[in-house]
N, C-alpha and C positions, 0 to 999 in steps of 0.2 A: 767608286767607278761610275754607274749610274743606279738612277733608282725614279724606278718609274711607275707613277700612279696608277692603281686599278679599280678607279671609282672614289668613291668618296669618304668610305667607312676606314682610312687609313690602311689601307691594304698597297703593296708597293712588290714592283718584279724586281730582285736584285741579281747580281751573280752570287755563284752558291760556288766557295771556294776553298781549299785546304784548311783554313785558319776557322773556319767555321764548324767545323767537327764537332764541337762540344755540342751547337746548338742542334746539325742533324743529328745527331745521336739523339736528342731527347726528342726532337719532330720524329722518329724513327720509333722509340720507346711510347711516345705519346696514341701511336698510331699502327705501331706493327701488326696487331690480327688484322685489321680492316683491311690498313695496304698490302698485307700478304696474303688476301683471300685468292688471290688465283694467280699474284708471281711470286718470285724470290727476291722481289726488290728490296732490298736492303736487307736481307737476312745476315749477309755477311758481316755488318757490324753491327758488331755486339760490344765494344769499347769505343773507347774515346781512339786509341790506334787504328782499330780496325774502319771506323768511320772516317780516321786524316786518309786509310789508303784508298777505301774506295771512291772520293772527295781528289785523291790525287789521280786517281786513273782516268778519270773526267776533265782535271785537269792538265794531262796528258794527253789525252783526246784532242781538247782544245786548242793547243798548242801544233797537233797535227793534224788540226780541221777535219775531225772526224765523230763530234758529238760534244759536246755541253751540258752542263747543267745550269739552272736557272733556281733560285729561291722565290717561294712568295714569302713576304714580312705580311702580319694582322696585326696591327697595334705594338711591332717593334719585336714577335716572334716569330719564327719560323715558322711555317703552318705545312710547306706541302712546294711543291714546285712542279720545272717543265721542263725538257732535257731534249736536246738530237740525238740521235746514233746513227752511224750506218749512212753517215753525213758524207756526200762525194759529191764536191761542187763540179768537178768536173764531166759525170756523167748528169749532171742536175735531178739528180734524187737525194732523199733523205727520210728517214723515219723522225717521229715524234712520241714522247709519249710524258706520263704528268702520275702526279702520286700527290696526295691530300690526307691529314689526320681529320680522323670523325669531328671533330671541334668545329672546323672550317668547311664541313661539305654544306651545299646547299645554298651557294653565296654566289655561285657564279664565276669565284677567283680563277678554276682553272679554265674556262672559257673566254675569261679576258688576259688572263697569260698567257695563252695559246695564240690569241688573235695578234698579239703582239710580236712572239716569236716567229707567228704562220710571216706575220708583216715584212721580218726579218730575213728569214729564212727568202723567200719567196722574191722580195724586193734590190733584197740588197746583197744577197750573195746568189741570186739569181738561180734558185734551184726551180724548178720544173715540176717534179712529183713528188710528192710526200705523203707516206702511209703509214697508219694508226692501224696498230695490229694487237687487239686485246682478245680476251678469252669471249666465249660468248653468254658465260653467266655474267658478266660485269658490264650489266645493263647502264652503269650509270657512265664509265667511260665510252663505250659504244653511244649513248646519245651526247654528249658533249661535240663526239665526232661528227653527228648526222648535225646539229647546230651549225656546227662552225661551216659544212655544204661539205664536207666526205660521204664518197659514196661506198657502199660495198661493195668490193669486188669478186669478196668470197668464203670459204671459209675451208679452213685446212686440218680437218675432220682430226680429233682427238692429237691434235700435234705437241700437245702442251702437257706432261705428268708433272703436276704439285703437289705434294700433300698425299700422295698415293690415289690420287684423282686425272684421271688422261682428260683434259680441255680441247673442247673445239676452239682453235683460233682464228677469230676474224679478221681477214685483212681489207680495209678502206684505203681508199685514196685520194688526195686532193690536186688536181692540176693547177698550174699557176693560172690560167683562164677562170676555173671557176674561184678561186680563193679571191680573185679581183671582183667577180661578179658576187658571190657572198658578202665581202667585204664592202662594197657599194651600195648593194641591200640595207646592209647593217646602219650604214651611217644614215641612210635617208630616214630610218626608225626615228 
């Protein structure tokens, strides 16, 4: 459908779709304690079924423009991705947010999937606000956020129990003005 480059080291955005199950399932195994340090992302599958359903509920979503998910390929694996939820083109908000196996951190990929999706989201389905809301031990998706030009707006004191651990969770936001002026920044680099 498309696949779109994210630099140079063979890295590519793809859609992340039912039929792909097998491979999140093992992105999912390859990477479970790290990316479930402070959510339940992906906790639910733990098979190859359980990964087609939560792969199809996204593709559900999608279907009812209401959130997506997005793959990154390294060398022709799945490593990690970016995803909407809470996607309502109609009031022009949307949430974002991205998941990576330890393998691939450190590369930048979800900062250039992001810009891509912010591209998308922002340009071409004309959303407005869009907010990054991580826990506030997960220093490393909070700064990808303050990268790309989110700001924080706040934080929503212990809202978040994982693991038998209550999270602060921070919520940022990007408005379509500063995503343009980030975004223009960026290219002048």
């Amino acid at each position: 459908m498309y696949a779109i480059p994210l630099g140079d080291e063979g890295a590519e955005l793809r859609p992340l779709e039912t039929w792909h199950a097998e491979e999140f399932l093992a992105n999912l195994e390859r990477g479970r304690e790290f990316i479930g340090q402070f959510i339940p992302f992906g906790s639910q599958a733990t098979d190859v079924d359980s990964a087609r359903s939560t792969l199809q509920r996204y593709t559900d979503m999608r279907a009812a423009d209401t959130g997506s998910y997005h793959g990154i390929w390294l060398d022709g694996r799945l490593v990690g991705g970016v995803l909407t939820l809470n996607f309502d083109a109609a009031t022009g908000n949307a949430e974002v947010g991205c998941w990576l196996e330890p393998a691939a951190t450190g590369r930048g990929l979800i900062t250039r999937a992001m810009r891509v999706l912010l591209e998308w989201i922002v340009e071409e389905r004309g959303i407005h606000r869009v907010e990054w809301v991580a826990a506030s031990g997960n220093s490393a998706s909070l700064k990808v956020a303050e990268r790309l030009g989110f700001r924080r707006d706040g934080v929503r004191r212990e809202a978040h129990e994982w693991r038998g651990e209550r999270h602060d969770l921070e919520v940022w936001s990007l408005l379509a003005p500063e995503w343009r002026s980030a975004r223009d920044a960026h290219k002048k680099r």
